[in-house]
C-alpha positions as a Python dict, from the first residue, in 0.01 Angstrom:
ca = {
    (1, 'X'): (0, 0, 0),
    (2, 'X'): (106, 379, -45),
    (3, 'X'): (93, 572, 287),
    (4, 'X'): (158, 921, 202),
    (5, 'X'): (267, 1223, 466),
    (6, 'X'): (45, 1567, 426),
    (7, 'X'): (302, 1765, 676),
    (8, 'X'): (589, 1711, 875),
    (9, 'X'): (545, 1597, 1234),
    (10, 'X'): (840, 1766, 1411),
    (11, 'X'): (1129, 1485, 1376),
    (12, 'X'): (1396, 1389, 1171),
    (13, 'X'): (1440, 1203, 885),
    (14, 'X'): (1648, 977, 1021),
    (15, 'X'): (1379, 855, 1290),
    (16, 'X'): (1096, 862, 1025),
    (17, 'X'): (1257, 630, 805),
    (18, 'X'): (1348, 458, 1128),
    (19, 'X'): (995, 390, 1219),
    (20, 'X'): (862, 333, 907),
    (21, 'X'): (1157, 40, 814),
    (22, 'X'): (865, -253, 911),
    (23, 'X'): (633, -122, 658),
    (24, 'X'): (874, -44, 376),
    (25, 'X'): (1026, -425, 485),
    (26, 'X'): (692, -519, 412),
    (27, 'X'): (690, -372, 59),
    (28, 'X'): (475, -67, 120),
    (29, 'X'): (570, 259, -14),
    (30, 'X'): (604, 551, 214),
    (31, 'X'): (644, 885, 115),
    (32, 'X'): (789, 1112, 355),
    (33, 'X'): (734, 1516, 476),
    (34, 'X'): (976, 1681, 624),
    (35, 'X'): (897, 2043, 539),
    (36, 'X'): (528, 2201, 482),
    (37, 'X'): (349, 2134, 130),
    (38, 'X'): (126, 2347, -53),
    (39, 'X'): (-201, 2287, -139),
    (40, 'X'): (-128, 2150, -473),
    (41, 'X'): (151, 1910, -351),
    (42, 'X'): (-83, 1793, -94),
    (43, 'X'): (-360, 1717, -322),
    (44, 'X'): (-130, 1517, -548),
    (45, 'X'): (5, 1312, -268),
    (46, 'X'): (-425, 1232, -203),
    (47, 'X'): (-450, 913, -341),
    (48, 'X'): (-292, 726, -118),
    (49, 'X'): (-405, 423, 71),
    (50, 'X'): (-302, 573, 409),
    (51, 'X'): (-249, 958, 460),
    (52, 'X'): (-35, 1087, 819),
    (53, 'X'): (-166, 1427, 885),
    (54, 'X'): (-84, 1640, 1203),
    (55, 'X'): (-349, 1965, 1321),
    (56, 'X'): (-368, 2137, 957),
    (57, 'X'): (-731, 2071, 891),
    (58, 'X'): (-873, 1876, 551),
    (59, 'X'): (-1173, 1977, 439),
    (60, 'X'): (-1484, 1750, 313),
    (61, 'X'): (-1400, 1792, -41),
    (62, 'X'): (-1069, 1679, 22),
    (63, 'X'): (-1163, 1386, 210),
    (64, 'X'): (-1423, 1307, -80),
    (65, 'X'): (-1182, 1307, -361),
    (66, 'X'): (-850, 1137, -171),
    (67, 'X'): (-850, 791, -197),
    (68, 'X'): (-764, 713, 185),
    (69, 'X'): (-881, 407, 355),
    (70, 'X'): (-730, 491, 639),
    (71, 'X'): (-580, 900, 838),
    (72, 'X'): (-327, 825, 1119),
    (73, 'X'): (-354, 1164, 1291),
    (74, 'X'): (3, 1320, 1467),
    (75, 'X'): (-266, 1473, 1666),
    (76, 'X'): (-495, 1412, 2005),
    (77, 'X'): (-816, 1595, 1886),
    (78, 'X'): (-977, 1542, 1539),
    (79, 'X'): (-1178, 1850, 1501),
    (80, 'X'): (-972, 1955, 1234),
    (81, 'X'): (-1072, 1688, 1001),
    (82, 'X'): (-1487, 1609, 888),
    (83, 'X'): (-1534, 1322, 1096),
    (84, 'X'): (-1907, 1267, 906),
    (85, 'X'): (-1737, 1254, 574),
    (86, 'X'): (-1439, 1029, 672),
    (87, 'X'): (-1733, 784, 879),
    (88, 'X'): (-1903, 806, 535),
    (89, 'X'): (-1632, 719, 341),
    (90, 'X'): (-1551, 448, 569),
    (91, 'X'): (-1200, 591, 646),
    (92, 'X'): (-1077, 450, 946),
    (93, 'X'): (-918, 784, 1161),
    (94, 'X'): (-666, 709, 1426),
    (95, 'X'): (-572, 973, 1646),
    (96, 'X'): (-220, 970, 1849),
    (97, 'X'): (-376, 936, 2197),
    (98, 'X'): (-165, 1007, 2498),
    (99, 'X'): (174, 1130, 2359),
    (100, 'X'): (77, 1487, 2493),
    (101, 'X'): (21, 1392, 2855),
    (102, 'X'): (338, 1433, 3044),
    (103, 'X'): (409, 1759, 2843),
    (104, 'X'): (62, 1915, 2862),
    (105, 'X'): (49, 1852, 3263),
    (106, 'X'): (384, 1974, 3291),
    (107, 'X'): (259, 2327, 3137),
    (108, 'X'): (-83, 2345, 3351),
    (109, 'X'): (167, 2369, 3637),
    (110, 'X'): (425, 2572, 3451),
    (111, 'X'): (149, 2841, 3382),
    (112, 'X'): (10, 2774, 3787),
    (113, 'X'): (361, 2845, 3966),
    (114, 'X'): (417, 3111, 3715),
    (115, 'X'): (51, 3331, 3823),
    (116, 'X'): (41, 3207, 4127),
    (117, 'X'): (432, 3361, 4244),
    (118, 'X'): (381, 3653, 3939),
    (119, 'X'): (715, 3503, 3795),
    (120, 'X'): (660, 3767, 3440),
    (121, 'X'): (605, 4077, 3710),
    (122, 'X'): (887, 3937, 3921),
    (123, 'X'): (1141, 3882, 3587),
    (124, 'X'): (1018, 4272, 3509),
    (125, 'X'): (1095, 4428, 3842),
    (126, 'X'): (1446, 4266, 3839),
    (127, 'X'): (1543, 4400, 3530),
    (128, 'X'): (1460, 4740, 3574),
    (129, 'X'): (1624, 4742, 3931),
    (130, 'X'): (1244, 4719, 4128),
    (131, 'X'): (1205, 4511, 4466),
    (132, 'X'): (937, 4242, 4569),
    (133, 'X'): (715, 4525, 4690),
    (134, 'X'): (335, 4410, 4549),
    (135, 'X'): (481, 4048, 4412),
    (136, 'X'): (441, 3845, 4716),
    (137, 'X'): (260, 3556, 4572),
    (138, 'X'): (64, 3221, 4686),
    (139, 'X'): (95, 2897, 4754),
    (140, 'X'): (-47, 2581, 4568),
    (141, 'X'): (-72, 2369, 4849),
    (142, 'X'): (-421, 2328, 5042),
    (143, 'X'): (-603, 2506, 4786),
    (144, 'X'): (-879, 2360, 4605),
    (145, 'X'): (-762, 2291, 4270),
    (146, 'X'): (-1074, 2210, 4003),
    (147, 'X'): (-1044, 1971, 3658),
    (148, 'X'): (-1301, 2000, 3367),
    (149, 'X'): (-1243, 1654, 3196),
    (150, 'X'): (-1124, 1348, 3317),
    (151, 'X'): (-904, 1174, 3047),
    (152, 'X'): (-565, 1087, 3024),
    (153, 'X'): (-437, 1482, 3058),
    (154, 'X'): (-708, 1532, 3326),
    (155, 'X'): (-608, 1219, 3572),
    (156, 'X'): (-239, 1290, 3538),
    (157, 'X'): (-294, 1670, 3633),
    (158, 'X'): (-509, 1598, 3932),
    (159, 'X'): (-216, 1317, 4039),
    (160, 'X'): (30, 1627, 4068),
    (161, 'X'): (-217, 1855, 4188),
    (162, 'X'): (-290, 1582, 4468),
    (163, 'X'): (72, 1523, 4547),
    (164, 'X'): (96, 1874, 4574),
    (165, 'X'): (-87, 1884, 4814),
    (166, 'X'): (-426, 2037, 4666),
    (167, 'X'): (-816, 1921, 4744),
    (168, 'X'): (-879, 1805, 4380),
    (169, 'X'): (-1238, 1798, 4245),
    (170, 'X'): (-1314, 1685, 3893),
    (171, 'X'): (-1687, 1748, 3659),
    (172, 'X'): (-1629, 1517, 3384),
    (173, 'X'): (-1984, 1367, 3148),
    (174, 'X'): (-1822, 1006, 3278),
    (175, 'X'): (-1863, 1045, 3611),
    (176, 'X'): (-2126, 1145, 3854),
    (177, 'X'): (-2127, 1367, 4146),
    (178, 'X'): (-2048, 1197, 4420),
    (179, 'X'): (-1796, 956, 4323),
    (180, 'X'): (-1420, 933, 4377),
    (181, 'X'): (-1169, 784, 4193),
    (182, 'X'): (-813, 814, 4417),
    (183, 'X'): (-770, 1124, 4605),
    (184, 'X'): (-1055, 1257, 4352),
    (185, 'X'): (-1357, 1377, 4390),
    (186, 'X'): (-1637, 1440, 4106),
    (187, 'X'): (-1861, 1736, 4177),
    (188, 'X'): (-2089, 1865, 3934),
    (189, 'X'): (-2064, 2169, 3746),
    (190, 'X'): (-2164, 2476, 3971),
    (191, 'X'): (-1983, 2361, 4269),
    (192, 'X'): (-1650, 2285, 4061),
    (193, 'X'): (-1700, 2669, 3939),
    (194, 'X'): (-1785, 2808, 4327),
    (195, 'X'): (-1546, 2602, 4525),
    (196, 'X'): (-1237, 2627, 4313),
    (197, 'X'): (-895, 2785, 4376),
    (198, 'X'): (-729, 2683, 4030),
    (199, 'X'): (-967, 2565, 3766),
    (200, 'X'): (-769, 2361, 3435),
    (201, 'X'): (-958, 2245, 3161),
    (202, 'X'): (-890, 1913, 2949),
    (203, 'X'): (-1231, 1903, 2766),
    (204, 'X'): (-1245, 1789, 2388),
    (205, 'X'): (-1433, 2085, 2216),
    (206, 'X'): (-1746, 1919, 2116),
    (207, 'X'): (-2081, 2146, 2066),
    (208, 'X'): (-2180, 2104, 2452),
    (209, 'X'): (-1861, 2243, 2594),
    (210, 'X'): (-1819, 2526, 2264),
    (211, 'X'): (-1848, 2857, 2488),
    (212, 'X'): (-1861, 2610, 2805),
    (213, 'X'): (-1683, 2951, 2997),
    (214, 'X'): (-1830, 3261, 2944),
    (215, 'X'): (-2000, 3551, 3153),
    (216, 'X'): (-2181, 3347, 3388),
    (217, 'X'): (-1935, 3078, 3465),
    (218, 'X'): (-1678, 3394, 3558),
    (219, 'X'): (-1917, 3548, 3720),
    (220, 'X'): (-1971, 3244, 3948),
    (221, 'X'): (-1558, 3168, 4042),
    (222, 'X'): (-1409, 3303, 4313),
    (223, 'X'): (-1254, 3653, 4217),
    (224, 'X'): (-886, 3467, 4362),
    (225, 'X'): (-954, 3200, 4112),
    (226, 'X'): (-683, 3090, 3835),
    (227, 'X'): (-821, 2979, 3491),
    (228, 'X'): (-598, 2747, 3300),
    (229, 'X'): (-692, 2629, 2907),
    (230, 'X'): (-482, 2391, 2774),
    (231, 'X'): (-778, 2190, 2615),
    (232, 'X'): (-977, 2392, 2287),
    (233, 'X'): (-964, 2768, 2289),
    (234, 'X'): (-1319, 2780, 2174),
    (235, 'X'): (-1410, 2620, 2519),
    (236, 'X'): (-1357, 2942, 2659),
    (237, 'X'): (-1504, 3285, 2519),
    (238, 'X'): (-1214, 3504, 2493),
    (239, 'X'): (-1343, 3816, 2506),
    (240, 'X'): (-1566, 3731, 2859),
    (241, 'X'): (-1250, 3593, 3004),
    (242, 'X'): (-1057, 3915, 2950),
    (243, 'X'): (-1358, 4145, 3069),
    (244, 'X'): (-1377, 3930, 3380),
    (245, 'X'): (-996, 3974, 3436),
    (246, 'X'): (-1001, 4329, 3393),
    (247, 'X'): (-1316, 4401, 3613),
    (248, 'X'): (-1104, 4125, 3878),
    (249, 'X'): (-1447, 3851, 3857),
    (250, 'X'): (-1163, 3644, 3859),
    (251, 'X'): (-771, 3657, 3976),
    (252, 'X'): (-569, 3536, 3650),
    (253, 'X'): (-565, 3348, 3358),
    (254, 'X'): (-265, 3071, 3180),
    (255, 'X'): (-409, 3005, 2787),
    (256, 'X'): (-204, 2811, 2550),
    (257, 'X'): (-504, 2751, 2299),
    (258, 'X'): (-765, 2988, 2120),
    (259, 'X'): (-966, 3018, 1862),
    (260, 'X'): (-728, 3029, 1602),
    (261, 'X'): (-387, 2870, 1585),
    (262, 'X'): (-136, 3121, 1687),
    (263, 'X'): (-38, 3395, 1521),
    (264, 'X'): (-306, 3612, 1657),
    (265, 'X'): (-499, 3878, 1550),
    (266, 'X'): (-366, 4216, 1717),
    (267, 'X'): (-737, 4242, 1810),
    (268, 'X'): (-724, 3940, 1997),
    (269, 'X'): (-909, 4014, 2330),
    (270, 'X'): (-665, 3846, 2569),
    (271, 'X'): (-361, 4105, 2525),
    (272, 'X'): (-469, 4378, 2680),
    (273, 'X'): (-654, 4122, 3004),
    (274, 'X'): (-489, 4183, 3313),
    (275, 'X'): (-267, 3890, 3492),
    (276, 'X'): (-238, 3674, 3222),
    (277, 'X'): (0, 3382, 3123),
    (278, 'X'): (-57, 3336, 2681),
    (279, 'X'): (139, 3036, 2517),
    (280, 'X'): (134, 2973, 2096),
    (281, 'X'): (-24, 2644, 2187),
    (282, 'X'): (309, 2464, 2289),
    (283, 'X'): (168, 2278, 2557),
    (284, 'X'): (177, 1897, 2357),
    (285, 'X'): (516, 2016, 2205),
    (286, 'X'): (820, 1894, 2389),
    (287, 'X'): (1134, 1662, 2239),
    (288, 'X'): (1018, 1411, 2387),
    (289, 'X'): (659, 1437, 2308),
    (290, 'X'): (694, 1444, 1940),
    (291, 'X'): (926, 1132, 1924),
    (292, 'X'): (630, 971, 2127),
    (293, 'X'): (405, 1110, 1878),
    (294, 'X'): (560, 951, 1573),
    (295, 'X'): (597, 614, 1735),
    (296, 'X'): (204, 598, 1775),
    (297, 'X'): (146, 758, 1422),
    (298, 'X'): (404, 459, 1278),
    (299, 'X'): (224, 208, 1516),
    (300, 'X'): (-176, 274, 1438),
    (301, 'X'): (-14, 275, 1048),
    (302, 'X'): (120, -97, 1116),
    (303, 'X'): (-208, -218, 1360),
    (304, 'X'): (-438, -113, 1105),
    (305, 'X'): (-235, -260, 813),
    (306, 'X'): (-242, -593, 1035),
    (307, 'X'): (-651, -592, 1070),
    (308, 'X'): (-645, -484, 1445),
    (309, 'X'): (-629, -93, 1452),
    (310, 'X'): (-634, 77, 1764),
    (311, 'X'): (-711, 475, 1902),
    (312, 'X'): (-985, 462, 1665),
    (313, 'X'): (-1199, 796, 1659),
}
Protein backbone atom coordinates (compact mmCIF):
# COMPACT_ATOMS: atom_id res chain seq x y z
CA UNK A 1 0.00 0.00 0.00
CA UNK A 2 1.06 3.79 -0.45
CA UNK A 3 0.93 5.72 2.87
CA UNK A 4 1.58 9.21 2.02
CA UNK A 5 2.67 12.23 4.66
CA UNK A 6 0.45 15.67 4.26
CA UNK A 7 3.02 17.65 6.76
CA UNK A 8 5.89 17.11 8.75
CA UNK A 9 5.45 15.97 12.34
CA UNK A 10 8.40 17.66 14.11
CA UNK A 11 11.29 14.85 13.76
CA UNK A 12 13.96 13.89 11.71
CA UNK A 13 14.40 12.03 8.85
CA UNK A 14 16.48 9.77 10.21
CA UNK A 15 13.79 8.55 12.90
CA UNK A 16 10.96 8.62 10.25
CA UNK A 17 12.57 6.30 8.05
CA UNK A 18 13.48 4.58 11.28
CA UNK A 19 9.95 3.90 12.19
CA UNK A 20 8.62 3.33 9.07
CA UNK A 21 11.57 0.40 8.14
CA UNK A 22 8.65 -2.53 9.11
CA UNK A 23 6.33 -1.22 6.58
CA UNK A 24 8.74 -0.44 3.76
CA UNK A 25 10.26 -4.25 4.85
CA UNK A 26 6.92 -5.19 4.12
CA UNK A 27 6.90 -3.72 0.59
CA UNK A 28 4.75 -0.67 1.20
CA UNK A 29 5.70 2.59 -0.14
CA UNK A 30 6.04 5.51 2.14
CA UNK A 31 6.44 8.85 1.15
CA UNK A 32 7.89 11.12 3.55
CA UNK A 33 7.34 15.16 4.76
CA UNK A 34 9.76 16.81 6.24
CA UNK A 35 8.97 20.43 5.39
CA UNK A 36 5.28 22.01 4.82
CA UNK A 37 3.49 21.34 1.30
CA UNK A 38 1.26 23.47 -0.53
CA UNK A 39 -2.01 22.87 -1.39
CA UNK A 40 -1.28 21.50 -4.73
CA UNK A 41 1.51 19.10 -3.51
CA UNK A 42 -0.83 17.93 -0.94
CA UNK A 43 -3.60 17.17 -3.22
CA UNK A 44 -1.30 15.17 -5.48
CA UNK A 45 0.05 13.12 -2.68
CA UNK A 46 -4.25 12.32 -2.03
CA UNK A 47 -4.50 9.13 -3.41
CA UNK A 48 -2.92 7.26 -1.18
CA UNK A 49 -4.05 4.23 0.71
CA UNK A 50 -3.02 5.73 4.09
CA UNK A 51 -2.49 9.58 4.60
CA UNK A 52 -0.35 10.87 8.19
CA UNK A 53 -1.66 14.27 8.85
CA UNK A 54 -0.84 16.40 12.03
CA UNK A 55 -3.49 19.65 13.21
CA UNK A 56 -3.68 21.37 9.57
CA UNK A 57 -7.31 20.71 8.91
CA UNK A 58 -8.73 18.76 5.51
CA UNK A 59 -11.73 19.77 4.39
CA UNK A 60 -14.84 17.50 3.13
CA UNK A 61 -14.00 17.92 -0.41
CA UNK A 62 -10.69 16.79 0.22
CA UNK A 63 -11.63 13.86 2.10
CA UNK A 64 -14.23 13.07 -0.80
CA UNK A 65 -11.82 13.07 -3.61
CA UNK A 66 -8.50 11.37 -1.71
CA UNK A 67 -8.50 7.91 -1.97
CA UNK A 68 -7.64 7.13 1.85
CA UNK A 69 -8.81 4.07 3.55
CA UNK A 70 -7.30 4.91 6.39
CA UNK A 71 -5.80 9.00 8.38
CA UNK A 72 -3.27 8.25 11.19
CA UNK A 73 -3.54 11.64 12.91
CA UNK A 74 0.03 13.20 14.67
CA UNK A 75 -2.66 14.73 16.66
CA UNK A 76 -4.95 14.12 20.05
CA UNK A 77 -8.16 15.95 18.86
CA UNK A 78 -9.77 15.42 15.39
CA UNK A 79 -11.78 18.50 15.01
CA UNK A 80 -9.72 19.55 12.34
CA UNK A 81 -10.72 16.88 10.01
CA UNK A 82 -14.87 16.09 8.88
CA UNK A 83 -15.34 13.22 10.96
CA UNK A 84 -19.07 12.67 9.06
CA UNK A 85 -17.37 12.54 5.74
CA UNK A 86 -14.39 10.29 6.72
CA UNK A 87 -17.33 7.84 8.79
CA UNK A 88 -19.03 8.06 5.35
CA UNK A 89 -16.32 7.19 3.41
CA UNK A 90 -15.51 4.48 5.69
CA UNK A 91 -12.00 5.91 6.46
CA UNK A 92 -10.77 4.50 9.46
CA UNK A 93 -9.18 7.84 11.61
CA UNK A 94 -6.66 7.09 14.26
CA UNK A 95 -5.72 9.73 16.46
CA UNK A 96 -2.20 9.70 18.49
CA UNK A 97 -3.76 9.36 21.97
CA UNK A 98 -1.65 10.07 24.98
CA UNK A 99 1.74 11.30 23.59
CA UNK A 100 0.77 14.87 24.93
CA UNK A 101 0.21 13.92 28.55
CA UNK A 102 3.38 14.33 30.44
CA UNK A 103 4.09 17.59 28.43
CA UNK A 104 0.62 19.15 28.62
CA UNK A 105 0.49 18.52 32.63
CA UNK A 106 3.84 19.74 32.91
CA UNK A 107 2.59 23.27 31.37
CA UNK A 108 -0.83 23.45 33.51
CA UNK A 109 1.67 23.69 36.37
CA UNK A 110 4.25 25.72 34.51
CA UNK A 111 1.49 28.41 33.82
CA UNK A 112 0.10 27.74 37.87
CA UNK A 113 3.61 28.45 39.66
CA UNK A 114 4.17 31.11 37.15
CA UNK A 115 0.51 33.31 38.23
CA UNK A 116 0.41 32.07 41.27
CA UNK A 117 4.32 33.61 42.44
CA UNK A 118 3.81 36.53 39.39
CA UNK A 119 7.15 35.03 37.95
CA UNK A 120 6.60 37.67 34.40
CA UNK A 121 6.05 40.77 37.10
CA UNK A 122 8.87 39.37 39.21
CA UNK A 123 11.41 38.82 35.87
CA UNK A 124 10.18 42.72 35.09
CA UNK A 125 10.95 44.28 38.42
CA UNK A 126 14.46 42.66 38.39
CA UNK A 127 15.43 44.00 35.30
CA UNK A 128 14.60 47.40 35.74
CA UNK A 129 16.24 47.42 39.31
CA UNK A 130 12.44 47.19 41.28
CA UNK A 131 12.05 45.11 44.66
CA UNK A 132 9.37 42.42 45.69
CA UNK A 133 7.15 45.25 46.90
CA UNK A 134 3.35 44.10 45.49
CA UNK A 135 4.81 40.48 44.12
CA UNK A 136 4.41 38.45 47.16
CA UNK A 137 2.60 35.56 45.72
CA UNK A 138 0.64 32.21 46.86
CA UNK A 139 0.95 28.97 47.54
CA UNK A 140 -0.47 25.81 45.68
CA UNK A 141 -0.72 23.69 48.49
CA UNK A 142 -4.21 23.28 50.42
CA UNK A 143 -6.03 25.06 47.86
CA UNK A 144 -8.79 23.60 46.05
CA UNK A 145 -7.62 22.91 42.70
CA UNK A 146 -10.74 22.10 40.03
CA UNK A 147 -10.44 19.71 36.58
CA UNK A 148 -13.01 20.00 33.67
CA UNK A 149 -12.43 16.54 31.96
CA UNK A 150 -11.24 13.48 33.17
CA UNK A 151 -9.04 11.74 30.47
CA UNK A 152 -5.65 10.87 30.24
CA UNK A 153 -4.37 14.82 30.58
CA UNK A 154 -7.08 15.32 33.26
CA UNK A 155 -6.08 12.19 35.72
CA UNK A 156 -2.39 12.90 35.38
CA UNK A 157 -2.94 16.70 36.33
CA UNK A 158 -5.09 15.98 39.32
CA UNK A 159 -2.16 13.17 40.39
CA UNK A 160 0.30 16.27 40.68
CA UNK A 161 -2.17 18.55 41.88
CA UNK A 162 -2.90 15.82 44.68
CA UNK A 163 0.72 15.23 45.47
CA UNK A 164 0.96 18.74 45.74
CA UNK A 165 -0.87 18.84 48.14
CA UNK A 166 -4.26 20.37 46.66
CA UNK A 167 -8.16 19.21 47.44
CA UNK A 168 -8.79 18.05 43.80
CA UNK A 169 -12.38 17.98 42.45
CA UNK A 170 -13.14 16.85 38.93
CA UNK A 171 -16.87 17.48 36.59
CA UNK A 172 -16.29 15.17 33.84
CA UNK A 173 -19.84 13.67 31.48
CA UNK A 174 -18.22 10.06 32.78
CA UNK A 175 -18.63 10.45 36.11
CA UNK A 176 -21.26 11.45 38.54
CA UNK A 177 -21.27 13.67 41.46
CA UNK A 178 -20.48 11.97 44.20
CA UNK A 179 -17.96 9.56 43.23
CA UNK A 180 -14.20 9.33 43.77
CA UNK A 181 -11.69 7.84 41.93
CA UNK A 182 -8.13 8.14 44.17
CA UNK A 183 -7.70 11.24 46.05
CA UNK A 184 -10.55 12.57 43.52
CA UNK A 185 -13.57 13.77 43.90
CA UNK A 186 -16.37 14.40 41.06
CA UNK A 187 -18.61 17.36 41.77
CA UNK A 188 -20.89 18.65 39.34
CA UNK A 189 -20.64 21.69 37.46
CA UNK A 190 -21.64 24.76 39.71
CA UNK A 191 -19.83 23.61 42.69
CA UNK A 192 -16.50 22.85 40.61
CA UNK A 193 -17.00 26.69 39.39
CA UNK A 194 -17.85 28.08 43.27
CA UNK A 195 -15.46 26.02 45.25
CA UNK A 196 -12.37 26.27 43.13
CA UNK A 197 -8.95 27.85 43.76
CA UNK A 198 -7.29 26.83 40.30
CA UNK A 199 -9.67 25.65 37.66
CA UNK A 200 -7.69 23.61 34.35
CA UNK A 201 -9.58 22.45 31.61
CA UNK A 202 -8.90 19.13 29.49
CA UNK A 203 -12.31 19.03 27.66
CA UNK A 204 -12.45 17.89 23.88
CA UNK A 205 -14.33 20.85 22.16
CA UNK A 206 -17.46 19.19 21.16
CA UNK A 207 -20.81 21.46 20.66
CA UNK A 208 -21.80 21.04 24.52
CA UNK A 209 -18.61 22.43 25.94
CA UNK A 210 -18.19 25.26 22.64
CA UNK A 211 -18.48 28.57 24.88
CA UNK A 212 -18.61 26.10 28.05
CA UNK A 213 -16.83 29.51 29.97
CA UNK A 214 -18.30 32.61 29.44
CA UNK A 215 -20.00 35.51 31.53
CA UNK A 216 -21.81 33.47 33.88
CA UNK A 217 -19.35 30.78 34.65
CA UNK A 218 -16.78 33.94 35.58
CA UNK A 219 -19.17 35.48 37.20
CA UNK A 220 -19.71 32.44 39.48
CA UNK A 221 -15.58 31.68 40.42
CA UNK A 222 -14.09 33.03 43.13
CA UNK A 223 -12.54 36.53 42.17
CA UNK A 224 -8.86 34.67 43.62
CA UNK A 225 -9.54 32.00 41.12
CA UNK A 226 -6.83 30.90 38.35
CA UNK A 227 -8.21 29.79 34.91
CA UNK A 228 -5.98 27.47 33.00
CA UNK A 229 -6.92 26.29 29.07
CA UNK A 230 -4.82 23.91 27.74
CA UNK A 231 -7.78 21.90 26.15
CA UNK A 232 -9.77 23.92 22.87
CA UNK A 233 -9.64 27.68 22.89
CA UNK A 234 -13.19 27.80 21.74
CA UNK A 235 -14.10 26.20 25.19
CA UNK A 236 -13.57 29.42 26.59
CA UNK A 237 -15.04 32.85 25.19
CA UNK A 238 -12.14 35.04 24.93
CA UNK A 239 -13.43 38.16 25.06
CA UNK A 240 -15.66 37.31 28.59
CA UNK A 241 -12.50 35.93 30.04
CA UNK A 242 -10.57 39.15 29.50
CA UNK A 243 -13.58 41.45 30.69
CA UNK A 244 -13.77 39.30 33.80
CA UNK A 245 -9.96 39.74 34.36
CA UNK A 246 -10.01 43.29 33.93
CA UNK A 247 -13.16 44.01 36.13
CA UNK A 248 -11.04 41.25 38.78
CA UNK A 249 -14.47 38.51 38.57
CA UNK A 250 -11.63 36.44 38.59
CA UNK A 251 -7.71 36.57 39.76
CA UNK A 252 -5.69 35.36 36.50
CA UNK A 253 -5.65 33.48 33.58
CA UNK A 254 -2.65 30.71 31.80
CA UNK A 255 -4.09 30.05 27.87
CA UNK A 256 -2.04 28.11 25.50
CA UNK A 257 -5.04 27.51 22.99
CA UNK A 258 -7.65 29.88 21.20
CA UNK A 259 -9.66 30.18 18.62
CA UNK A 260 -7.28 30.29 16.02
CA UNK A 261 -3.87 28.70 15.85
CA UNK A 262 -1.36 31.21 16.87
CA UNK A 263 -0.38 33.95 15.21
CA UNK A 264 -3.06 36.12 16.57
CA UNK A 265 -4.99 38.78 15.50
CA UNK A 266 -3.66 42.16 17.17
CA UNK A 267 -7.37 42.42 18.10
CA UNK A 268 -7.24 39.40 19.97
CA UNK A 269 -9.09 40.14 23.30
CA UNK A 270 -6.65 38.46 25.69
CA UNK A 271 -3.61 41.05 25.25
CA UNK A 272 -4.69 43.78 26.80
CA UNK A 273 -6.54 41.22 30.04
CA UNK A 274 -4.89 41.83 33.13
CA UNK A 275 -2.67 38.90 34.92
CA UNK A 276 -2.38 36.74 32.22
CA UNK A 277 0.00 33.82 31.23
CA UNK A 278 -0.57 33.36 26.81
CA UNK A 279 1.39 30.36 25.17
CA UNK A 280 1.34 29.73 20.96
CA UNK A 281 -0.24 26.44 21.87
CA UNK A 282 3.09 24.64 22.89
CA UNK A 283 1.68 22.78 25.57
CA UNK A 284 1.77 18.97 23.57
CA UNK A 285 5.16 20.16 22.05
CA UNK A 286 8.20 18.94 23.89
CA UNK A 287 11.34 16.62 22.39
CA UNK A 288 10.18 14.11 23.87
CA UNK A 289 6.59 14.37 23.08
CA UNK A 290 6.94 14.44 19.40
CA UNK A 291 9.26 11.32 19.24
CA UNK A 292 6.30 9.71 21.27
CA UNK A 293 4.05 11.10 18.78
CA UNK A 294 5.60 9.51 15.73
CA UNK A 295 5.97 6.14 17.35
CA UNK A 296 2.04 5.98 17.75
CA UNK A 297 1.46 7.58 14.22
CA UNK A 298 4.04 4.59 12.78
CA UNK A 299 2.24 2.08 15.16
CA UNK A 300 -1.76 2.74 14.38
CA UNK A 301 -0.14 2.75 10.48
CA UNK A 302 1.20 -0.97 11.16
CA UNK A 303 -2.08 -2.18 13.60
CA UNK A 304 -4.38 -1.13 11.05
CA UNK A 305 -2.35 -2.60 8.13
CA UNK A 306 -2.42 -5.93 10.35
CA UNK A 307 -6.51 -5.92 10.70
CA UNK A 308 -6.45 -4.84 14.45
CA UNK A 309 -6.29 -0.93 14.52
CA UNK A 310 -6.34 0.77 17.64
CA UNK A 311 -7.11 4.75 19.02
CA UNK A 312 -9.85 4.62 16.65
CA UNK A 313 -11.99 7.96 16.59
Amino acid sequence: MKIAMLEPIAVGKELLEELAQPLLTAGHIVEFCTMPLTAEEKAARSAADILIVANSPLDASFVQNCGAKMISVAFTGVDHLPMDTCRDMGITVCNAQGYATIAVRDLVFGMVFGLMRNLSACDAAVRRGGTKDGLVGNEICGKTFGIVGYGQIGRAVGHVAAALGCKVIAHTASKAAGETEGNVSFVDFDTLLTTSDIISLHTPLTPETRGMFSAAQFAAMKNTAILINAARGPVVDAAALAHALNTGEIAAAGIDVFDIEPPLAPDEPLFAAKNTLLAPHIGFATKESMVKRAEIVFENVAMWLKGAPQNTK
